[in-house]
Backbone as CSV, one residue per row, in Angstrom:
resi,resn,N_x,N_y,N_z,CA_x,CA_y,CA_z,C_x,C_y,C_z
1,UNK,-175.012,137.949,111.427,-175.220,138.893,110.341,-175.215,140.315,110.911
2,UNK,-174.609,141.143,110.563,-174.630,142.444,110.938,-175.629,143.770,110.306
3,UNK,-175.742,144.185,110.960,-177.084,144.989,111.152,-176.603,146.716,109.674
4,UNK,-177.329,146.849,109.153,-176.678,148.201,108.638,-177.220,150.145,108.651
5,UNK,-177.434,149.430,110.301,-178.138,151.150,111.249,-176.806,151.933,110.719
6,UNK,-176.966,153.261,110.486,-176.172,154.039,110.631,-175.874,154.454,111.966
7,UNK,-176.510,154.379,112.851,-177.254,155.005,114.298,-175.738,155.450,115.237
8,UNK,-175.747,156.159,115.690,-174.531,156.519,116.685,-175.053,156.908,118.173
9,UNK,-174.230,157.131,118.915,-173.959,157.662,120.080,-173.760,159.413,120.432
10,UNK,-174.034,159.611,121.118,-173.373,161.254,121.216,-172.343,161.774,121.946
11,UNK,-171.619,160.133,122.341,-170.299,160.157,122.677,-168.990,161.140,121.739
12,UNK,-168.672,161.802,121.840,-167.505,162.844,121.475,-168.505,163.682,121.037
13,UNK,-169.689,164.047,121.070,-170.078,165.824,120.516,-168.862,166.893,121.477
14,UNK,-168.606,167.839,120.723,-168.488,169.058,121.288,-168.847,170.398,121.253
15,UNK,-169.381,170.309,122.474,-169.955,171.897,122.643,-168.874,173.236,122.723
16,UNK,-168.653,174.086,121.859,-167.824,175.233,122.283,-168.300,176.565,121.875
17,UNK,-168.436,177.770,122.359,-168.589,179.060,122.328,-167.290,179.913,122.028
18,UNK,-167.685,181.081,121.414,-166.704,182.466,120.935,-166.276,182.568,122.925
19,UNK,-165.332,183.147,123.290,-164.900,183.842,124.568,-165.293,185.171,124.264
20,UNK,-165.072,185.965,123.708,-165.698,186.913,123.026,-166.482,187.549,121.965
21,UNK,-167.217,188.417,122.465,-167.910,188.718,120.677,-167.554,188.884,119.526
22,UNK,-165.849,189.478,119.317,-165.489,189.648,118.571,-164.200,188.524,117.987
23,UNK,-164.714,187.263,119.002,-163.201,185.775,118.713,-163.345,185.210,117.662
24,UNK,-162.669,185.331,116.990,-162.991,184.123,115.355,-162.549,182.815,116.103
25,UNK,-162.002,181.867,116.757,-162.199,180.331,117.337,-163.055,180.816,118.513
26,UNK,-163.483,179.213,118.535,-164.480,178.475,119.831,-163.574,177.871,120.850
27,UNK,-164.324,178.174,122.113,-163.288,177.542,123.074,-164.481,176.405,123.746
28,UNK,-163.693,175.295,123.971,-164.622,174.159,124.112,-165.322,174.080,125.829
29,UNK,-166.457,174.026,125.384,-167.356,174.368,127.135,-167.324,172.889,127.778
30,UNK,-166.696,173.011,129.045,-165.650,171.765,129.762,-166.747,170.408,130.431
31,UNK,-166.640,169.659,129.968,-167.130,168.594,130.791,-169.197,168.344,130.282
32,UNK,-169.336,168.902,129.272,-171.233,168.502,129.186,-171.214,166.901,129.243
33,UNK,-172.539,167.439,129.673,-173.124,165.689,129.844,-174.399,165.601,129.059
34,UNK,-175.540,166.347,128.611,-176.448,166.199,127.919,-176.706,167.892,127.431
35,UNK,-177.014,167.183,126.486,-176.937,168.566,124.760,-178.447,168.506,124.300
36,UNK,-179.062,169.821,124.232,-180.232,169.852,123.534,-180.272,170.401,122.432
37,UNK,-179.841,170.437,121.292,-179.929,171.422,120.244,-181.289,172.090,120.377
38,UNK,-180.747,173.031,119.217,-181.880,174.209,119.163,-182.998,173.127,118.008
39,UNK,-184.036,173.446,118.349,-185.312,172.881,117.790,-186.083,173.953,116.587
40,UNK,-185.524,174.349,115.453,-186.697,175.101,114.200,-187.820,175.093,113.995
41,UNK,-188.219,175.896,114.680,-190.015,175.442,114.440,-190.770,177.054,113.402
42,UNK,-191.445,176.680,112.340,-191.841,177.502,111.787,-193.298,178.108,112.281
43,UNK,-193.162,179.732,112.538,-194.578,180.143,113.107,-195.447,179.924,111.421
44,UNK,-197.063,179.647,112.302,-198.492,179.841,111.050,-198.915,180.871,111.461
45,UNK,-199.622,181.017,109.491,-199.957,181.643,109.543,-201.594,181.531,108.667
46,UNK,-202.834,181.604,109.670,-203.671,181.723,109.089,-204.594,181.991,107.805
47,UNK,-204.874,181.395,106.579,-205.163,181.907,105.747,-206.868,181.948,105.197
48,UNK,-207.249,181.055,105.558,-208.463,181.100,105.902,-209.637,181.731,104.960
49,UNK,-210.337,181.524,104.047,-211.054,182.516,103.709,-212.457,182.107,103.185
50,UNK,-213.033,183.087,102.916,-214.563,182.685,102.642,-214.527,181.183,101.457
51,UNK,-213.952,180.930,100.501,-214.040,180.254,99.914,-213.291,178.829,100.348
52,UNK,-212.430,178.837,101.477,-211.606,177.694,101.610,-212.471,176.173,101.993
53,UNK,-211.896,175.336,101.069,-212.517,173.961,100.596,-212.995,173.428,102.215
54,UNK,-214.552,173.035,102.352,-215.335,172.017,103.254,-215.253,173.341,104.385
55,UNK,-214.736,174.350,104.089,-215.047,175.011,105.995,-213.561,174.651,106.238
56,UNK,-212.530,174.378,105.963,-211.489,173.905,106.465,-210.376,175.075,106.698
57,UNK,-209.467,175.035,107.872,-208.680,176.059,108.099,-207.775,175.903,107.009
58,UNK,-207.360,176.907,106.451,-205.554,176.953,105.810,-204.577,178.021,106.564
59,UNK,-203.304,177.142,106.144,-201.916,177.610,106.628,-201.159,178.050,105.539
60,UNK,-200.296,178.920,105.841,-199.070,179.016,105.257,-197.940,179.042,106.162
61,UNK,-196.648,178.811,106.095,-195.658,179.383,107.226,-195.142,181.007,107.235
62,UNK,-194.507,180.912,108.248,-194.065,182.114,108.657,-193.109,182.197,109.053
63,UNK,-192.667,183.227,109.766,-191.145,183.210,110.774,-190.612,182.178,110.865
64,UNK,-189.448,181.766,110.813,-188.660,180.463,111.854,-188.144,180.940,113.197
65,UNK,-188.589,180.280,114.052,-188.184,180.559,115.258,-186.928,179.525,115.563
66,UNK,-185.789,180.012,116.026,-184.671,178.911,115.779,-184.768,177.695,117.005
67,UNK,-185.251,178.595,118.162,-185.571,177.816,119.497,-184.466,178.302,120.164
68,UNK,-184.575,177.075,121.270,-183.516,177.325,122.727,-182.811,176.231,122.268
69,UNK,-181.199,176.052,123.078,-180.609,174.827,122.889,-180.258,175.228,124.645
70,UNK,-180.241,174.052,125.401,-179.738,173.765,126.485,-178.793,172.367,126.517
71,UNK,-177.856,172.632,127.609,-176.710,171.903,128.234,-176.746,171.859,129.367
72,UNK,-176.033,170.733,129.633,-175.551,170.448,131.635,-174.234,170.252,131.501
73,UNK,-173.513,170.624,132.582,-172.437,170.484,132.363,-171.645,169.833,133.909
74,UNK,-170.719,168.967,134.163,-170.181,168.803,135.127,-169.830,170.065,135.792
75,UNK,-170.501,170.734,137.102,-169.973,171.505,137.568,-168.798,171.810,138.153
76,UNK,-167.773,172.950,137.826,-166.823,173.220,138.972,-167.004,174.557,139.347
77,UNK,-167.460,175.363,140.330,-167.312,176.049,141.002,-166.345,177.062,140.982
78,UNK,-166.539,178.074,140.125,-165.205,179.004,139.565,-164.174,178.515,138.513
79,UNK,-164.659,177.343,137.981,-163.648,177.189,136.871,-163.779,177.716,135.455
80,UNK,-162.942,177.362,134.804,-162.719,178.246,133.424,-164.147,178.154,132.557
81,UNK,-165.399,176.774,132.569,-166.267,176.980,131.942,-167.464,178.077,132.730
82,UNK,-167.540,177.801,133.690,-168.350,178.990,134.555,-167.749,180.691,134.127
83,UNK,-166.684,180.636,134.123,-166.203,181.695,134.034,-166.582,182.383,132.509
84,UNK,-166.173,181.308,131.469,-166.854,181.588,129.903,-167.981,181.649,130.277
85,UNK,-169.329,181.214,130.270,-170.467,180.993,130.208,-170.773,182.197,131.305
86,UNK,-170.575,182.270,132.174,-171.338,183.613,132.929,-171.110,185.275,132.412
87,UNK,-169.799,185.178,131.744,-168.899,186.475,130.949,-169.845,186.692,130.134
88,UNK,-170.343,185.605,129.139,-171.470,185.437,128.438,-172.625,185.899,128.497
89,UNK,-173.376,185.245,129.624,-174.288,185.829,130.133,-174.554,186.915,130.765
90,UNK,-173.285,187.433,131.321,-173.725,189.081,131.933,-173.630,189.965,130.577
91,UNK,-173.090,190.103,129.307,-173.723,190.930,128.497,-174.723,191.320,127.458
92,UNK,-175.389,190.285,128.083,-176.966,190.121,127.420,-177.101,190.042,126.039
93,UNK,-175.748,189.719,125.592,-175.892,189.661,124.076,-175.663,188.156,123.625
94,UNK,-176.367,187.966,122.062,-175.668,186.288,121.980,-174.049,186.250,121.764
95,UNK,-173.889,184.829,121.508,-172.687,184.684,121.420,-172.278,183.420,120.778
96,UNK,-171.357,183.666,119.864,-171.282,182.491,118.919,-170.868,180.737,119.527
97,UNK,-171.661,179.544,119.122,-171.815,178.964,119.853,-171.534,177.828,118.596
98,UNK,-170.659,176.807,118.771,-170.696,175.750,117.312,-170.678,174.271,118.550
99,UNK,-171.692,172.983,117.472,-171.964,172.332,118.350,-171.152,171.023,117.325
100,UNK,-169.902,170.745,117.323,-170.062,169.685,116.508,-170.215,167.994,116.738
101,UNK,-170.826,167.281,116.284,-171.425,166.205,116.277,-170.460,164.614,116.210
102,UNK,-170.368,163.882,116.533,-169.434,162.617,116.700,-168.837,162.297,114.825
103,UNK,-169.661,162.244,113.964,-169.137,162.488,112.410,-169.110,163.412,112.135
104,UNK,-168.922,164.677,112.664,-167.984,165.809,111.928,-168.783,166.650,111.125
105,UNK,-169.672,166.279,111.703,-171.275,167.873,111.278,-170.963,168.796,111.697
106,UNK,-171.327,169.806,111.875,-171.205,171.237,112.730,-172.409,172.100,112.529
107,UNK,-173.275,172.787,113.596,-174.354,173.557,113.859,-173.269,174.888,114.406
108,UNK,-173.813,175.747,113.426,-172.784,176.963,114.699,-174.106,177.968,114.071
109,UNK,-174.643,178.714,115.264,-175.859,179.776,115.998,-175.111,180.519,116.779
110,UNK,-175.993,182.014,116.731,-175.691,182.727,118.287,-176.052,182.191,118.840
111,UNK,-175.833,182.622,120.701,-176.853,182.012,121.889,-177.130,183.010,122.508
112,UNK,-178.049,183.436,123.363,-178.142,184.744,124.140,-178.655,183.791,125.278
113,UNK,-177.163,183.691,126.045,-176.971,182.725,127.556,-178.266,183.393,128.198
114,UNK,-179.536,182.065,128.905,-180.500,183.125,129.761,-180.523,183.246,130.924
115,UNK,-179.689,181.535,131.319,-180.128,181.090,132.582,-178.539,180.288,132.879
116,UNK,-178.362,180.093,134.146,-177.067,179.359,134.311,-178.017,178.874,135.573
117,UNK,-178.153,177.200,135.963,-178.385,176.621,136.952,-177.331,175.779,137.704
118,UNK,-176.295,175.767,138.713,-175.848,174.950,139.188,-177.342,173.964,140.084
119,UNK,-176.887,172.754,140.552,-177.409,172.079,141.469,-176.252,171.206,142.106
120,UNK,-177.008,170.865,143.646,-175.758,170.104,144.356,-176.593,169.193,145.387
121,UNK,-176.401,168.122,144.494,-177.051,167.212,145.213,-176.238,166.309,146.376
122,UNK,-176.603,165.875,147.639,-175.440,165.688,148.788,-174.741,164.238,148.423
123,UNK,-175.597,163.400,147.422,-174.889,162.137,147.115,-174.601,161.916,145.461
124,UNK,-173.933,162.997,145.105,-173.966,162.753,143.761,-173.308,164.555,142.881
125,UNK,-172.550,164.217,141.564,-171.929,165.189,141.305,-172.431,166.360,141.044
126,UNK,-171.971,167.478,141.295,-172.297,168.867,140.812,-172.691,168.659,139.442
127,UNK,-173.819,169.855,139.320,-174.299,170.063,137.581,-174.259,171.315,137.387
128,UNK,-174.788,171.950,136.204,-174.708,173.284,136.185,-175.905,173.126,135.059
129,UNK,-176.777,173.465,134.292,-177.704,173.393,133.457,-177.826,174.963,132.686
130,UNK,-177.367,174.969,131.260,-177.373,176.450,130.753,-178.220,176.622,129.560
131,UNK,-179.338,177.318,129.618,-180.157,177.445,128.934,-179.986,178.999,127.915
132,UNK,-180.221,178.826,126.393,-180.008,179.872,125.908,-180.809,180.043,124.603
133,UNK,-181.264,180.636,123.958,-182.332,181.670,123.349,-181.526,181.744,121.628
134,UNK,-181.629,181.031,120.821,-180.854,180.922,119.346,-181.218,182.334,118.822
135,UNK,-180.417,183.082,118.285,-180.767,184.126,117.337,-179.953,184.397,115.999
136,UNK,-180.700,184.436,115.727,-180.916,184.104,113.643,-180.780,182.644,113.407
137,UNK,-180.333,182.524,112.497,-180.087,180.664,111.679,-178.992,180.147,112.464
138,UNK,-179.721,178.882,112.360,-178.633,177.713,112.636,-177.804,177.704,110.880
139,UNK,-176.583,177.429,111.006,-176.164,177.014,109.808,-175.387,175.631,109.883
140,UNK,-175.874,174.282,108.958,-175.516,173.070,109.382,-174.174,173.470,108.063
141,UNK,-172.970,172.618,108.902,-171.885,172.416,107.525,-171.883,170.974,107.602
142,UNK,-171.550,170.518,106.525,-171.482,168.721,106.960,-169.636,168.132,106.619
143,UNK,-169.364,167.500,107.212,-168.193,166.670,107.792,-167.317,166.886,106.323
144,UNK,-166.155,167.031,107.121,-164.739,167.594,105.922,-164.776,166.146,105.091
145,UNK,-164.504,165.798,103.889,-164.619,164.774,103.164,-163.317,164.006,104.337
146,UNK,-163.840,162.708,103.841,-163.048,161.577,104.892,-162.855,161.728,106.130
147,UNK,-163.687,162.418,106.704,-163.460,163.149,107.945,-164.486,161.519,108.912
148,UNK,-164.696,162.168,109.806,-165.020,161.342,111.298,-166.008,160.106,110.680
């Protein structure tokens, strides 16, 4: 009898960024191996007041903070994704970043690149780990009809 999970894999996501600030396409960032999307977390905000029921704190929300999204990526050492991603990061500005998903979702955010980590471990492949800072909204589109 077969099971009826929707559940998938995150086999074919793709990660791609603007090359420039001003690029209308994404150019696809080469080789990731693990994807963190950005995490929405809404700031509180205290409301609290002489009358609030039992002594009990109240909330309301506040700000959305969009979060960080981080990646690793198979490292190469001067190749074309190092080269995007550091261009990136030296102008301290974000940069348009669309993440789309194995069925044909799409998240596209700025990123304001913070951190670029290679590592090189002596028995095992190069990584690179790129951490970056979401600014304003994520905007989700969902999958072209009949799509993935």
């Amino acid at each position: 009898m077969a099971g009826n999970s929707q559940a998938m894999t995150g086999l074919g996501i793709v990660i791609a960024m603007k090359a420039t600030a001003n690029a209308t396409t994404y150019t696809d960032i080469g080789e990731p191996t693990d994807i963190t999307p950005p995490q929405s977390m809404d700031d509180e905000i205290e409301v609290t007041n002489y009358n609030s029921p039992n002594g009990t704190k109240e909330f309301i929300g506040g700000l959305t903070d969009p979060g960080e999204c981080t990646f690793t990526i198979n490292y190469i050492p001067g190749g074309p994704t190092e080269t995007l991603i550091l261009g990136a990061k030296s102008t301290r500005k974000p940069r348009g970043f669309k993440l789309t998903w194995p069925n044909g979702v799409t998240w596209t955010f700025d990123l304001l690149i913070r951190g670029f980590q290679p590592t090189a471990p002596l028995n095992d492949r190069l990584t690179a780990e790129v951490t970056g800072r979401v600014s304003g909204a994520v905007v989700i589109t969902p999958a072209p009809s009949g799509g993935a």
